[in-house]
matplotlib code that plots the C-alpha trace (Angstrom):
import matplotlib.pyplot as plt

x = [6.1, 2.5, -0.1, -1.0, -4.7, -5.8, -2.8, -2.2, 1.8, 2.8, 4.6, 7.4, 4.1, 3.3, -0.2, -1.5, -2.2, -5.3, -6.8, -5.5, -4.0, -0.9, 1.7, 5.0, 5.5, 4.3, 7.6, 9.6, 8.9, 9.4, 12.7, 13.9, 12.8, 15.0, 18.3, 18.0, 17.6, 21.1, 22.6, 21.6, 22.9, 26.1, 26.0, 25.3, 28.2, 30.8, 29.2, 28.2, 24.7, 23.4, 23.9, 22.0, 19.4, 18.8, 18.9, 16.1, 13.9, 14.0, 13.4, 10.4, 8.7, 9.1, 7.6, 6.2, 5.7, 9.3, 9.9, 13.4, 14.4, 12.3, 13.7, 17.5, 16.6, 15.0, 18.4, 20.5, 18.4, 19.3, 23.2, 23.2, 21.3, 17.8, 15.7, 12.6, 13.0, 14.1, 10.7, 8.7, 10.2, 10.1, 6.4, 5.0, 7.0, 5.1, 2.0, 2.4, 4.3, 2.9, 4.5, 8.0, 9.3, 12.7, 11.4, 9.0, 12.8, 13.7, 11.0, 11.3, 14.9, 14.4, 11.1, 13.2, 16.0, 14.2, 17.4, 19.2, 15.7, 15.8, 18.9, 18.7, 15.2, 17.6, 20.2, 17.5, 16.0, 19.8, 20.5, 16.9, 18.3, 21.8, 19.5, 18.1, 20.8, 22.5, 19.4, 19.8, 23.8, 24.8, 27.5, 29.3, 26.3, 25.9, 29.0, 28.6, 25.2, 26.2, 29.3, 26.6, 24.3, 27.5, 28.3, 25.1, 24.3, 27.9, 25.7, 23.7, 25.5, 23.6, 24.9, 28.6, 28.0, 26.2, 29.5, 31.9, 29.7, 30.1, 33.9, 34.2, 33.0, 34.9, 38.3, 38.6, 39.7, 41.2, 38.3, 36.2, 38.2, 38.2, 34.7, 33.9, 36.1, 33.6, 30.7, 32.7, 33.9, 29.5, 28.8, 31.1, 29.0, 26.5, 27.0, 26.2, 29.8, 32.0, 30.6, 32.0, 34.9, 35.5, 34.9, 38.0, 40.2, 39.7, 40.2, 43.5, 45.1, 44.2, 43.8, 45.6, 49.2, 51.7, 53.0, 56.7, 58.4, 59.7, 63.7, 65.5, 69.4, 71.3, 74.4, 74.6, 77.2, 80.3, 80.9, 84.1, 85.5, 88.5, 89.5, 91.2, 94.8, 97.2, 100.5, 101.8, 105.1, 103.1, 100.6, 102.9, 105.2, 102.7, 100.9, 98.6, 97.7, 97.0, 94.6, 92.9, 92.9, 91.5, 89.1, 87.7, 87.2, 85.5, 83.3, 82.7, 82.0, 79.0, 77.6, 78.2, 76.0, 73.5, 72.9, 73.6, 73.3, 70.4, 68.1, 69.5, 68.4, 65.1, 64.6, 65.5, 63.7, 60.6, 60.5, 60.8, 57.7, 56.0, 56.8, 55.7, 52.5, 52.0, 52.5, 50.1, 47.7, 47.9, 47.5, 44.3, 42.9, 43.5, 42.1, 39.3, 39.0, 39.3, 37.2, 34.3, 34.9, 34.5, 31.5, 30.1, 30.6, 29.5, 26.3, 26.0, 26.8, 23.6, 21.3, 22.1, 21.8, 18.1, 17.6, 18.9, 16.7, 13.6, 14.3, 15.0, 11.8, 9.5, 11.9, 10.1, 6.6, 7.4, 8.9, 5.8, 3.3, 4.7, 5.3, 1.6, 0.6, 2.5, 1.0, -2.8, -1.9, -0.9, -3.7, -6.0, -9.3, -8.3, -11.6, -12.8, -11.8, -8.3, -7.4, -9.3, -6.6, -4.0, -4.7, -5.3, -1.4, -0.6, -0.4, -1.5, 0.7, 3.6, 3.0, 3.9, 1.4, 1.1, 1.1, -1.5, -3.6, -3.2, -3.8, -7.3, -8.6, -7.7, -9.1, -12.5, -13.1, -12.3, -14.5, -17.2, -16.4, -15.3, -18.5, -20.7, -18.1, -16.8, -20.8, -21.5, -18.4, -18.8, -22.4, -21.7, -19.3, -21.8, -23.9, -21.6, -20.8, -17.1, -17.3, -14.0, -13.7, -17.1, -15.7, -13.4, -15.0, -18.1, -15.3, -14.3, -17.7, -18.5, -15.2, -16.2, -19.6, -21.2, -24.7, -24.4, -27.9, -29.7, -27.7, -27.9, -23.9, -23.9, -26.3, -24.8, -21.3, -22.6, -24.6, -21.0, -19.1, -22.6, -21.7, -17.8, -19.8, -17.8, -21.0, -19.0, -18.2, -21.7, -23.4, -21.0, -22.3, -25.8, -25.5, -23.9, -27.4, -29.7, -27.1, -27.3, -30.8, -32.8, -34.7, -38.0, -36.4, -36.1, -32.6, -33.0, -35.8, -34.1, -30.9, -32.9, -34.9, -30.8, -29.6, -32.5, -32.1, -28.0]
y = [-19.9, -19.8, -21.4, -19.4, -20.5, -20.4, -17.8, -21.3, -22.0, -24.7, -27.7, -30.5, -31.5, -31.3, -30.4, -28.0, -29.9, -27.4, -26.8, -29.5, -27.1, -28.7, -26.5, -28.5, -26.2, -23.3, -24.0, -24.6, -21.1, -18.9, -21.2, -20.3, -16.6, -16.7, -18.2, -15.4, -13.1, -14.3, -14.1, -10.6, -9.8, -11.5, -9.6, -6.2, -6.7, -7.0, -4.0, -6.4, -4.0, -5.0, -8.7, -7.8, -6.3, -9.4, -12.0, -9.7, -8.9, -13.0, -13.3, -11.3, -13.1, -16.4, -14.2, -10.6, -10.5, -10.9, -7.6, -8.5, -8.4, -5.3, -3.3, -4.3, -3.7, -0.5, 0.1, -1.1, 1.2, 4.1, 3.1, 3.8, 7.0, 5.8, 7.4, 6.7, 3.2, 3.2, 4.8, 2.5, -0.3, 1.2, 2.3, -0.8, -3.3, -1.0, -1.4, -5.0, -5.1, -1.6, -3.0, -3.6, -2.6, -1.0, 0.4, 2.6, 3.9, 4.2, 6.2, 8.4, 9.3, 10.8, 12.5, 13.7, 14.9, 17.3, 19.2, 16.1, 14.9, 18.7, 17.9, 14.4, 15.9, 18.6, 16.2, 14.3, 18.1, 18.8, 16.0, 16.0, 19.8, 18.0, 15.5, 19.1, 20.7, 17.5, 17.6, 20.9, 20.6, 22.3, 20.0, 22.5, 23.2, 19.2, 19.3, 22.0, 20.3, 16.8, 17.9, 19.0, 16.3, 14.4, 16.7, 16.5, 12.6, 11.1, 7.9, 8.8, 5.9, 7.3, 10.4, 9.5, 7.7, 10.6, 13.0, 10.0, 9.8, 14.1, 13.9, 10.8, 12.9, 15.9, 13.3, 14.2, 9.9, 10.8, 12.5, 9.7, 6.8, 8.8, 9.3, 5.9, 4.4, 6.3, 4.2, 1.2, 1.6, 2.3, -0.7, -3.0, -5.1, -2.6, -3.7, 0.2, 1.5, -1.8, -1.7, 2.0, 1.1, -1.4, 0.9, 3.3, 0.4, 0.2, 4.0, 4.2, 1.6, 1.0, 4.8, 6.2, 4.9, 6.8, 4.1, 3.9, 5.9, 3.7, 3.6, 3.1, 2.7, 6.4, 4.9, 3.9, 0.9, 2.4, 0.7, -0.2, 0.3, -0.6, 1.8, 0.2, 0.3, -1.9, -0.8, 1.5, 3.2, 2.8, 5.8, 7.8, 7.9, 8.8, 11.9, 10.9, 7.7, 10.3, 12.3, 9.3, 8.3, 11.4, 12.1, 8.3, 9.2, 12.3, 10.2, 7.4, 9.7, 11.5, 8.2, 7.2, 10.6, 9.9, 6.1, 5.3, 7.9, 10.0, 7.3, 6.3, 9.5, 9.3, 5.8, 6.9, 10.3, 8.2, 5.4, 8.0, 9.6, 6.3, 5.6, 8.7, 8.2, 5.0, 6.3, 9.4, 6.8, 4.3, 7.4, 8.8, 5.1, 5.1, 8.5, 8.0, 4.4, 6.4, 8.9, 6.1, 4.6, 8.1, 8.9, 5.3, 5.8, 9.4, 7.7, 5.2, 7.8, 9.9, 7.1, 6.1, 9.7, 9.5, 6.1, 8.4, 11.2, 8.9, 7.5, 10.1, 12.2, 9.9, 9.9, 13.3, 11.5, 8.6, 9.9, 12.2, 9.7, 7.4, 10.1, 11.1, 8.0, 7.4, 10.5, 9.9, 6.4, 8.3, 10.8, 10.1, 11.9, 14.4, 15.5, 14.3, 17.0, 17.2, 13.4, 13.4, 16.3, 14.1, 10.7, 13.2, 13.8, 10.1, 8.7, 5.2, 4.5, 4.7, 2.4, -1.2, -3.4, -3.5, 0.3, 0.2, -2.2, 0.0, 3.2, 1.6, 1.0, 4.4, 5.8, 4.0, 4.9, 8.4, 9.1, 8.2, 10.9, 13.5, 13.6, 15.4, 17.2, 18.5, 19.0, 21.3, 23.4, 23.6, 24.9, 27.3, 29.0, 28.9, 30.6, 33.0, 34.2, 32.4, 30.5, 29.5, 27.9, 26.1, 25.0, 23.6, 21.2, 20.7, 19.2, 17.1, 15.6, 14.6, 13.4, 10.6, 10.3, 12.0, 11.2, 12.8, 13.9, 12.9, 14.9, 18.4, 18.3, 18.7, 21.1, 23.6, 22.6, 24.4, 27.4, 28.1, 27.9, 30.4, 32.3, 32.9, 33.7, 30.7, 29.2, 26.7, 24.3, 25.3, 23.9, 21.0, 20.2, 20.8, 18.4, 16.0, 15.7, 15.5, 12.5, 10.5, 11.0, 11.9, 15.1, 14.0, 13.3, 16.6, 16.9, 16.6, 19.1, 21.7, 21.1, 21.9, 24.9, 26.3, 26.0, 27.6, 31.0, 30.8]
z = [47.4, 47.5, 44.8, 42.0, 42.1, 45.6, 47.3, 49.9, 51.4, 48.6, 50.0, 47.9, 45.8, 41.9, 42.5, 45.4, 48.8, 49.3, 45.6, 43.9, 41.0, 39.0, 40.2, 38.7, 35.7, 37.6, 40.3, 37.5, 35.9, 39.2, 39.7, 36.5, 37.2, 40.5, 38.7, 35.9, 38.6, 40.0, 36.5, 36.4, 39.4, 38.8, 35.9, 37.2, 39.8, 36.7, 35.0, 32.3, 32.2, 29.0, 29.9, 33.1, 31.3, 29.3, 31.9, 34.4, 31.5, 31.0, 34.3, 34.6, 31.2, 33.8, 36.9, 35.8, 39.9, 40.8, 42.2, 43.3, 39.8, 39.0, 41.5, 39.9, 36.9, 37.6, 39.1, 36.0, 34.2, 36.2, 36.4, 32.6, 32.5, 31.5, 34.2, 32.6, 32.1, 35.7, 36.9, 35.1, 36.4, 40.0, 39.9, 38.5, 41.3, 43.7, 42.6, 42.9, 46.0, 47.9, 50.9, 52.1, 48.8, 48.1, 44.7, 47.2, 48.7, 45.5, 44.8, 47.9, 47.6, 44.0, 45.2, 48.2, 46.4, 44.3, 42.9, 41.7, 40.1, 38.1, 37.1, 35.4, 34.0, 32.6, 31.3, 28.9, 27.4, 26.9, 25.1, 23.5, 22.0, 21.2, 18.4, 17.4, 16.9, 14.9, 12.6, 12.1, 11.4, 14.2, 15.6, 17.3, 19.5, 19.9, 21.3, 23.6, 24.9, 24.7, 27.2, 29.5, 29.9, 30.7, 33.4, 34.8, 34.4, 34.0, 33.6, 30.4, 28.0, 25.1, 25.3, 25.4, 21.9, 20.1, 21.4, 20.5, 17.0, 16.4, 17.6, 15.0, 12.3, 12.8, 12.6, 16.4, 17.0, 20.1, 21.9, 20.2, 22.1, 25.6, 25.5, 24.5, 27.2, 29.9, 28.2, 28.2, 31.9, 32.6, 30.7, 29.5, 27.0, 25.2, 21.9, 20.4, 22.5, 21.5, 17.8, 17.7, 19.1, 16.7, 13.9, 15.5, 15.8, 12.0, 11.3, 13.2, 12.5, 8.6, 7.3, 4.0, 4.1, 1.7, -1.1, -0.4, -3.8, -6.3, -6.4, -9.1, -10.0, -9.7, -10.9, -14.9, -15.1, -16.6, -20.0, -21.1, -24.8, -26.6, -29.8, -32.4, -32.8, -34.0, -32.9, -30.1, -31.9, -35.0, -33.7, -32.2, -34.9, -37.5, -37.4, -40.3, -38.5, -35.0, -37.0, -38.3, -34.5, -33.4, -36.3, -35.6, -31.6, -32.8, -34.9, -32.7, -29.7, -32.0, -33.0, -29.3, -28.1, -31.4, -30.6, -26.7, -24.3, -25.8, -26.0, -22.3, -20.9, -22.6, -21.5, -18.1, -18.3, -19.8, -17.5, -14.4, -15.8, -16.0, -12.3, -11.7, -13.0, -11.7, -8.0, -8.7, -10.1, -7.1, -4.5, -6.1, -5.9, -2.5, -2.0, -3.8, -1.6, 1.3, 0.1, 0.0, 2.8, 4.9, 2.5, 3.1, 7.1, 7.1, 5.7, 8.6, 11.0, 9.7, 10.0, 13.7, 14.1, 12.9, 14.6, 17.9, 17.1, 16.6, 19.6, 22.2, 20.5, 22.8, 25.6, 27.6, 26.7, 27.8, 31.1, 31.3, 31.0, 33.8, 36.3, 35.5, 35.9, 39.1, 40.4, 39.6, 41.5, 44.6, 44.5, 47.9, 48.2, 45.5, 43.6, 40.3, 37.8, 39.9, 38.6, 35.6, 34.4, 35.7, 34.4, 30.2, 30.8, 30.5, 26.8, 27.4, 23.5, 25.1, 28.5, 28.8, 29.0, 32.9, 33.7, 31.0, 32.8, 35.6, 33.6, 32.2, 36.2, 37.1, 33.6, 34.0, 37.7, 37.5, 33.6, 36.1, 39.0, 36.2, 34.3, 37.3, 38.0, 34.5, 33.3, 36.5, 36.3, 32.2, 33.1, 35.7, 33.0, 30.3, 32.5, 33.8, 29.9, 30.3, 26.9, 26.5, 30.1, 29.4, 25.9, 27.4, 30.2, 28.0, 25.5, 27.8, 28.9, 25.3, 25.1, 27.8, 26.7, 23.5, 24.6, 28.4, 29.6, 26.4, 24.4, 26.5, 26.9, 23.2, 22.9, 25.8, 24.1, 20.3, 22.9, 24.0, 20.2, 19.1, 22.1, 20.4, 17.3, 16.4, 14.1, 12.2, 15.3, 16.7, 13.5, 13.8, 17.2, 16.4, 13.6, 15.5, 18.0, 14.9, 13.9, 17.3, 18.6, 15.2, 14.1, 15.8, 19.4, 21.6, 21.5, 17.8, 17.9, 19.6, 17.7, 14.4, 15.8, 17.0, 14.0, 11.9, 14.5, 13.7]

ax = plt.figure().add_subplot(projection="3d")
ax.plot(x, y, z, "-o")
ax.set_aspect("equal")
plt.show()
């Protein structure tokens, strides 16, 4: 380990045996850097990837120049499909470490590889067009593209979770689970794939349940009666008595009908309605439950859908920028308008602070080659009658510097717009001399005298 102040071998000391700089917390930080590291990679090796990722990001806030942990979690990165992330990580662990530096192999081997490169370039536009297609409601296309990026970067986590989030909304639970066990077996603790999983535990095993029917007793109990009679030989022996018998039973069995067993059937008819009703009641509560849950996780689907969507819309920027960046780094004796167009492609928004740092070096030493070189090749067009070309490089000189040459750059920039017969921008430009240098300086002068002859 060597002293952060003076770059000397430090030795078992709190304070620098060369310098004298207080060192203590200063080991202490790149210690606890190097044991994060090793939790990372510990990590890493059980495919506990988002774990990983935690640890070597904490690792770096103790050491930003611990390339070891870079590089891994440059690797991590690209184990779960984020190839950008991964390039970022790889570029900027060269730059501090240019030699003996596996993120340079890294590097290489995609760079060499040029075909597998296309195709994981090809896997993020496909699954870029799969958030498209979602927002437009075309699921079925999703699908389609979302299988395809899979096919082409088994790896890409994200994409398993928007197909797992379509097949979950089409009631497709089986599909859902198998495609969310390939993001699982990637990486077993991202908490997007085990929250979703979570979520289809709960579908399948709560759902709608049918209410079991409401039984009730088939058999009526048989009811005993006793007719009056008082003596056997009495009845048979007496016809009158027999017809009073048989009148009475007739009777009795109308008052029996009236009074007993139509009110029984009723009651019975009646209370098989009600249960009826009380089942139909008790299922359209738990379809209309159900009904809000789906609605309620349709919902939630929609806005992770948009959270997706805003995030994969700066993925191809992002990705852009670094490569552009990465490129103008590795641009030896290229000339001045050559990396000036390079280092425009890079978005320096959308760059961690480091690569920006390293994007404003390269920005500020090549504004200074481009001017020259952008003024002499926006001239020669101008000259040669080819206004659009010398719009364009003129553009970018004032771009750099509005006040190049004492205000000639805009000047020949509004000759070139009057040349499109394009007289609105040329008065712009015009107006914008008499604005930085005044109506009585000569670039003001000849600004005013332009605009009176347009």
């Amino acid at each position: 380990m060597r002293c952060y102040n003076c770059g000397r071998q430090l030795e078992n000391l709190d304070n620098c045996a060369y310098c004298g700089a207080n060192v203590r917390m200063y080991k202490k930080a790149y210690a606890l850097s190097n044991a994060l590291y090793n939790e990372g990679l510990y990590q890493a090796g059980n495919r506990e990837l988002s774990g990983a990722i935690d640890s070597l990001k904490k690792s770096l806030r103790y050491n930003k120049e611990n390339t070891t942990a870079r590089n891994l979690l440059g690797l991590v990165y690209f184990e779960i499909g984020e190839v950008v992330d991964a390039l970022s990580e790889w570029v900027i662990s060269k730059n501090i470490q240019p030699e003996d530096n596996l993120a340079d192999y890294y590097l290489r081997e995609l760079q060499s590889n040029p075909n597998k490169f296309e195709v994981l370039n090809q896997a993020i536009k496909k699954y870029n067009q799969a958030l498209l297609y979602c927002n437009q409601g075309s699921n079925d296309l999703a699908v389609i593209q979302l299988r395809k990026v899979v096919s082409d970067n088994p790896r890409m986590v994200k994409a398993y979770q928007l197909l797992a989030l379509l097949y979950f909304k089409t009631k497709e639970y089986e599909k859902a689970r198998k495609v969310l066990n390939k993001a699982y077996r990637i990486n077993k603790t991202d908490s997007t794939t085990l929250r979703y999983m979570n979520e289809l535990d709960k579908v399948l095993k709560g759902g709608s349940k049918e209410r079991p029917a409401i039984i009730g007793d088939e058999e009526e109990g048989k009811k005993k009666s006793r007719f009056f009679g008082s003596d056997k030989k009495y009845a048979e022996s007496s016809a009158f008595n027999g017809m009073i018998n048989i009148i009475f039973g007739v009777v009795l069995g109308i008052l029996a009908t009236a009074f007993l067993i139509v009110p029984a059937v009723k009651h019975k008819s009646d209370s098989n309605v009600s249960n009826s009703l009380i089942t139909a009641n008790e299922q359209l509560v738990d379809k209309s439950s159900e009904i809000a849950g789906l609605e309620k996780k349709i919902q939630e689907l929609e806005a992770e859908k948009e959270r997706l969507t805003q995030e994969a819309s700066q993925t191809i920027q992002v990705r852009e920028s670094y490569m552009a960046l990465y490129k103008a780094m590795n641009l030896k004796g290229a000339d001045a308008i050559t990396m000036a167009e390079t280092i425009e492609k890079v978005n320096a928004d959308l760059l961690d602070d480091e690569a920006k740092a390293y994007y404003q070096q390269l920005k500020a030493a090549s504004d200074s080659a481009a001017l020259s070189a952008f003024n002499k090749k926006a001239t020669e067009s101008l000259a040669a009658g080819n206004f659009d070309e010398a719009i364009t490089y003129f553009e970018k000189v004032v771009a750099i510097d509005e006040k190049y040459q004492n205000g000639n750059a805009l000047i020949s920039l509004a000759k070139a717009y009057a040349g499109k017969d394009d007289k609105e921008n040329a008065k712009s430009r015009y107006n914008k001399v008499i604005e930085l240098f005044g109506e009585e300086s000569s670039a003001g002068k000849a600004a005013k005298t332009a605009l009176e002859g347009l």
